[in-house]
C-alpha positions as CSV (number, residue, x, y, z in Angstrom):
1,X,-17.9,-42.6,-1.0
2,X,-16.8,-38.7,-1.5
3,X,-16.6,-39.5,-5.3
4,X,-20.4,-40.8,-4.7
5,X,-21.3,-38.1,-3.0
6,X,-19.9,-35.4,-5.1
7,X,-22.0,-36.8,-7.8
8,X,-25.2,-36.2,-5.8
9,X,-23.8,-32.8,-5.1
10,X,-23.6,-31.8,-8.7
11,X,-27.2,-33.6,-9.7
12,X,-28.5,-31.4,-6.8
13,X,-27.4,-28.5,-8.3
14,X,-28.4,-29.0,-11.9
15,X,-31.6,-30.0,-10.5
16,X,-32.0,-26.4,-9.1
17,X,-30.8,-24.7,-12.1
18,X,-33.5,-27.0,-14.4
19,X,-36.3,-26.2,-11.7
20,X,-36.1,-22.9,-12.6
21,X,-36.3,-22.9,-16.3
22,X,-40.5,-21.9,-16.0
23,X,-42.2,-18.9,-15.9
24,X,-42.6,-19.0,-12.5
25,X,-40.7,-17.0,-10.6
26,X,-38.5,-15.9,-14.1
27,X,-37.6,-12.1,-14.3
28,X,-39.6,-10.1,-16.9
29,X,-37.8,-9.4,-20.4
30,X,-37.6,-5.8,-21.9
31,X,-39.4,-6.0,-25.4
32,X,-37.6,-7.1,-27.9
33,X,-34.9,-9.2,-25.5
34,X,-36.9,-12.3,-25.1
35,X,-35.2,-15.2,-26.4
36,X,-36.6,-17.7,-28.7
37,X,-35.9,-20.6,-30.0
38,X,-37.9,-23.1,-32.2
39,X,-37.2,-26.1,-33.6
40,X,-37.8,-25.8,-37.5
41,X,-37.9,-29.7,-38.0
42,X,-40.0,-31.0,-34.7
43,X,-43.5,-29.7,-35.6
44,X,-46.7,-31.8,-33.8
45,X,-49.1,-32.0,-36.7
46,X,-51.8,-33.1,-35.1
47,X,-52.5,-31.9,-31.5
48,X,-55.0,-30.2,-30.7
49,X,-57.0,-28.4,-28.0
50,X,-60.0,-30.6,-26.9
51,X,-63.1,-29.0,-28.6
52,X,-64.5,-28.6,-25.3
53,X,-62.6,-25.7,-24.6
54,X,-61.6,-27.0,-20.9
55,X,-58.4,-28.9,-19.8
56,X,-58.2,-32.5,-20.6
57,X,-58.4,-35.6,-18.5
58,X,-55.9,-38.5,-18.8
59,X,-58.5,-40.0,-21.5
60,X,-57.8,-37.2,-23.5
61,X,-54.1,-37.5,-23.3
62,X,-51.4,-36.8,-26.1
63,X,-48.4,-38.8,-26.2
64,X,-45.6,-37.0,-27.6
65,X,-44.1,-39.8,-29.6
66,X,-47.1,-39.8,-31.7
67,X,-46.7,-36.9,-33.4
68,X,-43.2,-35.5,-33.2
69,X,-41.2,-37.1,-35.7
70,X,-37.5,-36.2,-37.4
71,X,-36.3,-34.3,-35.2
72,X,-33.3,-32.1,-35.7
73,X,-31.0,-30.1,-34.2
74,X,-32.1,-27.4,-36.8
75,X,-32.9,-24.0,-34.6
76,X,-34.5,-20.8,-35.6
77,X,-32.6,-18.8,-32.9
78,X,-33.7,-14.9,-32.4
79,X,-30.4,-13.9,-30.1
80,X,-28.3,-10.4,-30.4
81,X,-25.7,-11.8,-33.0
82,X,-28.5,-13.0,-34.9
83,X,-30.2,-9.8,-35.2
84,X,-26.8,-8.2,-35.9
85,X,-26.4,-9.5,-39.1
86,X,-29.4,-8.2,-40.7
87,X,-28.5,-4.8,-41.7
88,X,-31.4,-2.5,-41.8
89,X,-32.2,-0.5,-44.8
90,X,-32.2,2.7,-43.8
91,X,-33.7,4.4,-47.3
92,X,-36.8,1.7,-47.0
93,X,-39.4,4.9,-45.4
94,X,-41.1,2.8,-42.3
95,X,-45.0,2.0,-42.1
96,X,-47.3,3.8,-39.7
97,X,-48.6,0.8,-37.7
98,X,-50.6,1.6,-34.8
99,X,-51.2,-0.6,-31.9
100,X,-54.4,-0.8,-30.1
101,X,-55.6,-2.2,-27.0
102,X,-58.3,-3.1,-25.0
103,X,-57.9,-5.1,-21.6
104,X,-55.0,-7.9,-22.2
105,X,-55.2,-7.9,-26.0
106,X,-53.2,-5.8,-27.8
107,X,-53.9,-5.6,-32.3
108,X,-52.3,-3.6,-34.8
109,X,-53.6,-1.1,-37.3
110,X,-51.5,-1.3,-40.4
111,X,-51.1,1.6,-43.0
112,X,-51.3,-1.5,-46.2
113,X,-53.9,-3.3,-47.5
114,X,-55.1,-6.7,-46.5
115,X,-53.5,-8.4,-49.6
116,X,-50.2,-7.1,-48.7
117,X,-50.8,-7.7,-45.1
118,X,-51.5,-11.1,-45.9
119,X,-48.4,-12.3,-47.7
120,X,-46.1,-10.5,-45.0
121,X,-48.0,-12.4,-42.2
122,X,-47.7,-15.6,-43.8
123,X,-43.6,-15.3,-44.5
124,X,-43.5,-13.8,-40.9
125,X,-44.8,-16.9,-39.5
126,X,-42.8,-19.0,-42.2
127,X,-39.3,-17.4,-41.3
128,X,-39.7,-18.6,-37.5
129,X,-39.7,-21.6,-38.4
130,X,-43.5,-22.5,-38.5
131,X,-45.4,-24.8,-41.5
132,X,-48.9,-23.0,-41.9
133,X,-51.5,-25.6,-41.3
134,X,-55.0,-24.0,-42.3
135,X,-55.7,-20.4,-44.5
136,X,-58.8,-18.8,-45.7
137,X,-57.9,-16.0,-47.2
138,X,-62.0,-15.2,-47.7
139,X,-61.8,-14.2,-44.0
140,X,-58.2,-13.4,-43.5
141,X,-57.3,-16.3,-40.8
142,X,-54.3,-18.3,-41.4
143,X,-52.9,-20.7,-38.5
144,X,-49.4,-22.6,-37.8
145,X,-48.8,-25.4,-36.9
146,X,-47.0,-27.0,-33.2
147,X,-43.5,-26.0,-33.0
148,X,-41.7,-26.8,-29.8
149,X,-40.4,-23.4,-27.8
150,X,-36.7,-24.9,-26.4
151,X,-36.1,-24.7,-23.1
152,X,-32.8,-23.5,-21.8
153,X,-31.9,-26.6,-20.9
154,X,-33.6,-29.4,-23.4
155,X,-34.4,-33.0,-22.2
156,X,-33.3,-34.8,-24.8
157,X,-29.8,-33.8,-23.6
158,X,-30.4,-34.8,-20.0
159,X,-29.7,-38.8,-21.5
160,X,-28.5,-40.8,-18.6
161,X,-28.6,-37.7,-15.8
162,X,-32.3,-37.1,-16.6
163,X,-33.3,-40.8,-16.0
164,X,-31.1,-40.4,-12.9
165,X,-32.7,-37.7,-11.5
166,X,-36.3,-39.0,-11.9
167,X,-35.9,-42.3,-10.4
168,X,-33.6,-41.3,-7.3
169,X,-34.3,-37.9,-6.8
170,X,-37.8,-37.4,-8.0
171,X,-36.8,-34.0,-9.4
172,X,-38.6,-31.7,-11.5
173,X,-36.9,-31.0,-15.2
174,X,-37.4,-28.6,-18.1
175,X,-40.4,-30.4,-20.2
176,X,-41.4,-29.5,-23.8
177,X,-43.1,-26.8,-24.4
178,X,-44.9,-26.1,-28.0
179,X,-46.6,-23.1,-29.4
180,X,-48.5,-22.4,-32.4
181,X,-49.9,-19.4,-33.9
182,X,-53.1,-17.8,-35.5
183,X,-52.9,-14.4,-37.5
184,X,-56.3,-12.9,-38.3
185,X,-56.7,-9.7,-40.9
186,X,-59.6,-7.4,-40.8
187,X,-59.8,-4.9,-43.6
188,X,-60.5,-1.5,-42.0
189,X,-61.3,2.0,-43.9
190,X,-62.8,0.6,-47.3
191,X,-59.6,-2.0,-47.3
192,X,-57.3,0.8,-47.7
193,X,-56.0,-0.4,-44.1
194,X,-55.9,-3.4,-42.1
195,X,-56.1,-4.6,-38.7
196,X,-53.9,-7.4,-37.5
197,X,-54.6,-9.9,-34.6
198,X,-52.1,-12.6,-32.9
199,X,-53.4,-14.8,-30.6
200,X,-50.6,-17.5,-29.0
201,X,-51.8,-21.0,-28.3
202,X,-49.6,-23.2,-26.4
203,X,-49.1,-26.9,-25.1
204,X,-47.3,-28.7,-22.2
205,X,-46.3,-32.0,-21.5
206,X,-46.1,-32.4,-17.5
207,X,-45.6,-35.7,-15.6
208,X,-48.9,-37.9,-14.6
209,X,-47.2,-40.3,-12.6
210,X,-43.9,-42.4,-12.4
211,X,-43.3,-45.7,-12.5
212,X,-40.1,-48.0,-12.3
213,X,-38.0,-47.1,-14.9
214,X,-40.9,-45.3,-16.7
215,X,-42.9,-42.4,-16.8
216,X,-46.7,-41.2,-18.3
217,X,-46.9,-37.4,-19.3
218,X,-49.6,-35.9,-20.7
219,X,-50.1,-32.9,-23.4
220,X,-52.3,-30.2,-21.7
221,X,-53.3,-26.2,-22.6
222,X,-50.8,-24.0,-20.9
223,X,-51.8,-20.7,-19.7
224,X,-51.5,-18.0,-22.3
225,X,-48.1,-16.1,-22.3
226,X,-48.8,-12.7,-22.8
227,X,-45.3,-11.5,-23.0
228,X,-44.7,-14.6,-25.3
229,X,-47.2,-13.2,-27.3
230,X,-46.5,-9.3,-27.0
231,X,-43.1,-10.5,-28.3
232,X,-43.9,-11.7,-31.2
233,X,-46.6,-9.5,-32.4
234,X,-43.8,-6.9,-31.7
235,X,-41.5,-8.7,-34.1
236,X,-44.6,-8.9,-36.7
237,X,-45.3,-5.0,-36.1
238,X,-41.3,-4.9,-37.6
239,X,-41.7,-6.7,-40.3
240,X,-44.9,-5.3,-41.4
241,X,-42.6,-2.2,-41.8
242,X,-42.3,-0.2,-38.7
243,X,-39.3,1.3,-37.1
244,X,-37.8,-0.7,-34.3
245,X,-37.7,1.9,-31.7
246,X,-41.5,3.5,-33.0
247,X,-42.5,-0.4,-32.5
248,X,-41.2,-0.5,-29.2
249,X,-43.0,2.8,-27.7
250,X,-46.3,1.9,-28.9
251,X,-46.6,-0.8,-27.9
252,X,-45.3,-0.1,-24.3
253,X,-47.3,2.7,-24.1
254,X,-50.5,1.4,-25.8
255,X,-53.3,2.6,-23.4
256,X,-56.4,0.9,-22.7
257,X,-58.7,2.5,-25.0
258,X,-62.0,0.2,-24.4
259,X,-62.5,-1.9,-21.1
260,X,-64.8,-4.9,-21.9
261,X,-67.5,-5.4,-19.2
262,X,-69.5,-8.9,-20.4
263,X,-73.1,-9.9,-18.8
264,X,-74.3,-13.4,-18.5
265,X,-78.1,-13.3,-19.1
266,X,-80.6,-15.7,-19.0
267,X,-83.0,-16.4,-21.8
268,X,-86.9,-17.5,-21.6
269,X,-85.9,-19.7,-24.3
270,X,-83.1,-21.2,-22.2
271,X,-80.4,-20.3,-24.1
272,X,-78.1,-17.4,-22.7
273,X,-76.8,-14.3,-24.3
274,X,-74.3,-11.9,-24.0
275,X,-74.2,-8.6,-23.1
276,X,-71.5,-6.5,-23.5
277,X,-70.8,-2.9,-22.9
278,X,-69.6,-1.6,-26.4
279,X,-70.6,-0.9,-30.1
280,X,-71.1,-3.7,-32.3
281,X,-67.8,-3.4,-34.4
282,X,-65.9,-3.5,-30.9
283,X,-68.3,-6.3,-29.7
284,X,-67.3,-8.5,-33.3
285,X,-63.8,-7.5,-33.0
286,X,-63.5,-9.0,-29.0
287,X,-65.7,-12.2,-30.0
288,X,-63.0,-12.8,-32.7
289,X,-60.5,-12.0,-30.4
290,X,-62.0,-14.5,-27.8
291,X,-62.8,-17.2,-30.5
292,X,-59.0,-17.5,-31.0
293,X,-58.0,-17.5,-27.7
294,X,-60.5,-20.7,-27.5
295,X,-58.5,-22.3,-30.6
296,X,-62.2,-22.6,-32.0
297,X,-62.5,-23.0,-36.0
298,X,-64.2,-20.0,-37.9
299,X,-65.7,-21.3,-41.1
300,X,-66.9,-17.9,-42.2
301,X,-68.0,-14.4,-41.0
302,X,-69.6,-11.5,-41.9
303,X,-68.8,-8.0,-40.1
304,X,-72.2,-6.4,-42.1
305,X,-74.3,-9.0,-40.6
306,X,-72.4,-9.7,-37.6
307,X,-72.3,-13.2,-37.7
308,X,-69.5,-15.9,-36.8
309,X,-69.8,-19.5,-38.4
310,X,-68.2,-22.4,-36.0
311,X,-67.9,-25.9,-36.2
312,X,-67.1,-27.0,-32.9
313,X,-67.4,-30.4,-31.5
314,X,-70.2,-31.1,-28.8
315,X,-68.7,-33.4,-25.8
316,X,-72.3,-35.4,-26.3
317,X,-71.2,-36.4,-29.9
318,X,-67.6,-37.7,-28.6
319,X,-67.1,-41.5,-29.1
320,X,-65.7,-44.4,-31.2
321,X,-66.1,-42.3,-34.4
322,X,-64.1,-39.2,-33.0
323,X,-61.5,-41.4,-31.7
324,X,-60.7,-43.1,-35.3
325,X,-61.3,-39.9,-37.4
326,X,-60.7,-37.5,-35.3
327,X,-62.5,-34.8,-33.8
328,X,-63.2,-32.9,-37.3
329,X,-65.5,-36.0,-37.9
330,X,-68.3,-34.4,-35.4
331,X,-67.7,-31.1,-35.6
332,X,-70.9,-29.5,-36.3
333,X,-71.5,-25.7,-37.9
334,X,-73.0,-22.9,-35.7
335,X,-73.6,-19.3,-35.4
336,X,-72.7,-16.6,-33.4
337,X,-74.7,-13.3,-33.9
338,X,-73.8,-10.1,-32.7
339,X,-76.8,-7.6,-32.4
340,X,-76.4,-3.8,-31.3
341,X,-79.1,-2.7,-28.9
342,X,-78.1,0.7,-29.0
343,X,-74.5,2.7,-29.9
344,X,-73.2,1.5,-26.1
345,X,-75.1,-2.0,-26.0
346,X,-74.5,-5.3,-28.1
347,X,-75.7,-8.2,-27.6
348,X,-74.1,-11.7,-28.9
349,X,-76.6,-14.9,-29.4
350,X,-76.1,-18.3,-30.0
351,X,-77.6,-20.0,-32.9
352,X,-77.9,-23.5,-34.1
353,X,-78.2,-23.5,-37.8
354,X,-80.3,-27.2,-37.8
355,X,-83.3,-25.4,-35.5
356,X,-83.9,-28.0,-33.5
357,X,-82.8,-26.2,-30.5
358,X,-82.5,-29.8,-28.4
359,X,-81.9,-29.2,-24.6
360,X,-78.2,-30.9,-25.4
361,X,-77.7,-28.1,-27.8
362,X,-79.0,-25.5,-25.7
363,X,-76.5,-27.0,-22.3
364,X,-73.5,-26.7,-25.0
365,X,-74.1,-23.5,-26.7
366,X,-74.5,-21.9,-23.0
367,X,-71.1,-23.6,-22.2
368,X,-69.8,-22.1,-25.1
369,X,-71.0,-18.5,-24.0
370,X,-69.6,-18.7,-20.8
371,X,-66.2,-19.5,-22.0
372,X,-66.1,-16.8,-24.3
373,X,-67.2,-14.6,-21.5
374,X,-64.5,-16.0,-19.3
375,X,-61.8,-14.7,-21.9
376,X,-63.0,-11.2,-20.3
């Protein structure tokens, strides 16, 4: 009985320690402390965020066991002794990289051209770990793929404890997490410079229901991690070539420079538009920002005309055809337009690039606009 009992006792405990393993609650890193891990071999190739741009449902559900296969024990680890034994070259003269900011989105403004921005980008992303999954290097956009984020205390090494706890104690355990990344390049000042964006995008598997000896989980968007994400664009701004402690103060001390007020407004035509308070460079520049956050697919743009081209999947068009080929299969092109009204005043449209303008079209495309005015 005491032997029994001390058992429970310890369960208890670790049950406390793995309840604590999320963001909730979990004390705020200084920059450049924030530990990450990534599992180099356990990438998710093909989960996505539902088109929609909303939360799934059960029906939309991702199964884990679909789409992570060989796993390894091979981690990309970013902890003190690691960063010990990469000796800094102290002749190499640093790159003035400035960091902007407007609202909750921070971007950098790199002294190099886009072409060399580029390449860095890309072996950035490759060194942590990450396979990059889609480029066009026409618009400067390259994305990774999944990559699971470890948690402290990883499932797979629960084994017999973890099955323990879930069917007597009903306790709540570290889950997978995975992250994925999407670097955009703007050439600024003639191309002489660039501007670099990093927008985070990450997934969580959390439990539906339990059971018997079983449980259903489901893969679902996870709230955006800024300081995930302030992390590693901090990491980027070093290895575009700044100095670690300039990289530090700016971004700390990055001020807002622009606040973003967005207005809902109501066509005759019944389609809605956007009103924002800002030029139209600063208008494009938050649209791409926003178009990111929303995982959406950017087949083209064009800064002089203003213009964004989408395909995005209409929820009308889902069926048996997106289920066997996938949602690329109904994807359908569109275009945003961004208009100034005046130096202060922009306006961002919705166009569909067929012109039939059908009411289902019209429903979506508002939908659309209200989420990238949500990002706001």
């Amino acid at each position: 009985m005491f032997v029994k009992l001390l058992v429970i006792f310890a369960l208890l405990s670790l049950t406390g320690c793995l309840s604590s393993t999320g963001n909730k609650g979990e004390k705020t890193k200084k920059l450049g402390e924030l530990n990450i891990k990534y599992y180099s071999n356990k990438t998710v190739s093909s989960l996505e965020i539902p088109p929609d741009l909303t939360k799934p449902d059960s029906e939309d559900a991702f199964r884990l066991s679909k789409y992570v296969t060989n796993i390894k024990e091979e981690i990309i680890s970013f902890s003190d002794k690691d960063k010990a034994k990469k000796k800094p070259n102290i002749f190499k003269k640093p790159t003035n990289i400035e960091v902007k900011k407007s609202a909750n989105r921070r971007w950098l403004v790199v002294d190099k051209k886009p072409e060399e921005v580029w390449n860095l980008s890309r072996n950035f992303l490759k060194s942590n770990g990450f396979a990059i999954k889609k480029t066009n290097k026409k618009i400067g956009l390259m994305e990774t793929d999944f990559l699971e984020n470890r948690p402290d205390v990883p499932s797979q090494s629960l084994g017999i404890i973890r099955a323990f706890l879930q069917r007597t104690l009903k306790a709540r355990y570290a889950l997978p997490i995975i992250d994925k990344y999407r670097v955009r390049i703007e050439p600024i000042n003639g191309g002489a410079q660039s501007e670099v964006h990093l927008s985070l995008t990450s997934m969580e598997e959390v439990i539906t229901d339990k059971g018997g000896d079983t449980e259903n989980t489901i893969w679902q968007p996870r709230a955006r991690d800024e300081e995930l994400e302030t992390e590693m664009l901090y990491r980027l701004m070093i290895y575009l070539g700044s100095d670690d402690a300039s990289a530090k103060e700016k971004i700390i001390s990055a001020t807002i420079e622009k606040k973003v007020n967005v207005k809902i407004v109501k066509d005759i035509t019944g389609y809605t538009k956007l009103v924002f308070s800002l030029n139209q460079y600063d208008t494009w520049s938050s649209v791409g920002w926003a178009l990111d956050q929303l995982n959406v697919d950017i087949e083209d743009k064009d800064v002089k005309e203003g213009s964004f081209y989408v395909n995005v999947a209409r929820d009308k068009d889902k069926g048996i055809l997106s289920r066997l080929f996938g949602e690329d299969a109904i994807k359908k092109s569109f275009q945003i337009i961004v208009r100034a009204i005046d130096n202060k005043t922009t306006q961002v449209r919705f166009n569909d690039l067929s012109g039939e303008n059908k009411p289902a079209t019209i429903d979506f495309s508002n939908k659309f606009l209200a989420n990238i005015a949500k990002q706001f």
